[in-house]
C-alpha positions as CSV (number, residue, x, y, z in Angstrom):
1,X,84.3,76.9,94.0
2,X,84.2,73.3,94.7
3,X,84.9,71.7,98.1
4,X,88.9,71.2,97.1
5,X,89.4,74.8,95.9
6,X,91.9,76.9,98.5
7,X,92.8,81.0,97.9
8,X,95.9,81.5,99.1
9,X,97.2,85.0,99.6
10,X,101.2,84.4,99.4
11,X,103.6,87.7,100.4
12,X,107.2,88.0,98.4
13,X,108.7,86.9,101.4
14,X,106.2,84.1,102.3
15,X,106.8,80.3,102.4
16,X,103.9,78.4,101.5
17,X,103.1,74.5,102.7
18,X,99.6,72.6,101.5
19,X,98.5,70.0,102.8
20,X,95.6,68.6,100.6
21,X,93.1,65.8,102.4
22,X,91.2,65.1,99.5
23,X,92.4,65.1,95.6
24,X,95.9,65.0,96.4
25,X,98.1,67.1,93.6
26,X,101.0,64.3,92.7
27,X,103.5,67.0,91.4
28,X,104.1,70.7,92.0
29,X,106.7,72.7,90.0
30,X,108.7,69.3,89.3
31,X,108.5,68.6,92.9
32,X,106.9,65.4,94.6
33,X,105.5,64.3,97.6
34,X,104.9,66.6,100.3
35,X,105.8,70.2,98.7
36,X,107.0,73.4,99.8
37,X,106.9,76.3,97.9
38,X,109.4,79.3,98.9
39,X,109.1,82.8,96.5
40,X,112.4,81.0,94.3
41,X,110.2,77.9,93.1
42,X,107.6,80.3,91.9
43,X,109.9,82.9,90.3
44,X,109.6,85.8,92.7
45,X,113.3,85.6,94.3
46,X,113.6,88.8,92.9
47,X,110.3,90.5,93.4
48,X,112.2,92.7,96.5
49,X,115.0,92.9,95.5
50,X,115.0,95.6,92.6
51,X,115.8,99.0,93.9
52,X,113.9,102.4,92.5
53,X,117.3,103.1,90.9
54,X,116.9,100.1,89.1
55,X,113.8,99.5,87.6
56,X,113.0,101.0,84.2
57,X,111.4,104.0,82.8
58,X,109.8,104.2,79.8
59,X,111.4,105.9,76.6
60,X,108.4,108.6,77.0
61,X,109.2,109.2,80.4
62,X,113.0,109.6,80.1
63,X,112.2,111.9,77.3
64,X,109.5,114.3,79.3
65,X,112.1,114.0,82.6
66,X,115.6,115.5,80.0
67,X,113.5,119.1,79.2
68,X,112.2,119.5,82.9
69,X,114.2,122.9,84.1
70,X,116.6,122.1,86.3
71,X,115.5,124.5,89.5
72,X,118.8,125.0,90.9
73,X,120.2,126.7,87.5
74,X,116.6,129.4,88.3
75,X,118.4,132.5,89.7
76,X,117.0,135.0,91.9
77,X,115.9,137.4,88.5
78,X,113.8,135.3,86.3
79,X,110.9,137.5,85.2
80,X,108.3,135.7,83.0
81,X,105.6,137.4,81.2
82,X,102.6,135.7,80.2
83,X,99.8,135.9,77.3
84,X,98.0,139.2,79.1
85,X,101.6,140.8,79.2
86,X,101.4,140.1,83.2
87,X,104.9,139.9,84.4
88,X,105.8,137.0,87.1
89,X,109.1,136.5,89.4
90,X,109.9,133.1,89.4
91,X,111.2,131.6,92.4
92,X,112.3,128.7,94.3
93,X,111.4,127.9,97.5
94,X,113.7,126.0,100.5
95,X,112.2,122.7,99.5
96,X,113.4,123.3,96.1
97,X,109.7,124.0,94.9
98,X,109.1,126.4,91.6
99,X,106.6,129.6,92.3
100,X,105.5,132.6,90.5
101,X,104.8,135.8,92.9
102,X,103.5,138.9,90.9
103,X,106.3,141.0,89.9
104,X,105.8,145.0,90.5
């Protein structure tokens, strides 16, 4: 780093003023003079913005999501028996949880 160098850790919802004292910077983003930056000059206006509902999922993961059982269709009589002919109620608990108990 040289003597001019300055890290700046900048928060979506920061505003950011530099003052430089040596090497002065004549332009920043299209602005001149003494700049301020806010998250819009920089391209993060949206950055916090996006709700979970909103943001995208991958093909794959849309894909694995449509054959996951849906747990409220699981009745109270869903015996499964597995490769060493064990059989196994299946059962879902209050918070909507999926567990096997050992049936018989």
């Amino acid at each position: 780093m040289t003597d001019d160098t300055v890290i700046v850790n900048i928060q979506p919802e920061d505003t950011v003023e530099v003052n430089f004292t040596s090497s002065p910077i004549t332009s920043i983003n299209g602005y001149v003079g003494e700049v301020v930056l806010n998250k819009t000059d920089i391209g993060l206006d949206q950055v916090d913005n996006t709700s979970d509902l909103d943001k995208p999922i991958s093909t794959a993961t849309e894909h694995a999501l449509s054959l996951k059982a849906d747990l409220s269709a699981i009745g109270d009589n869903v015996l499964l028996r597995d490769a060493a002919g064990v059989l196994w109620k299946l059962e879902v608990d209050v918070f909507g949880q999926l567990y096997a108990n050992l049936y018989g």
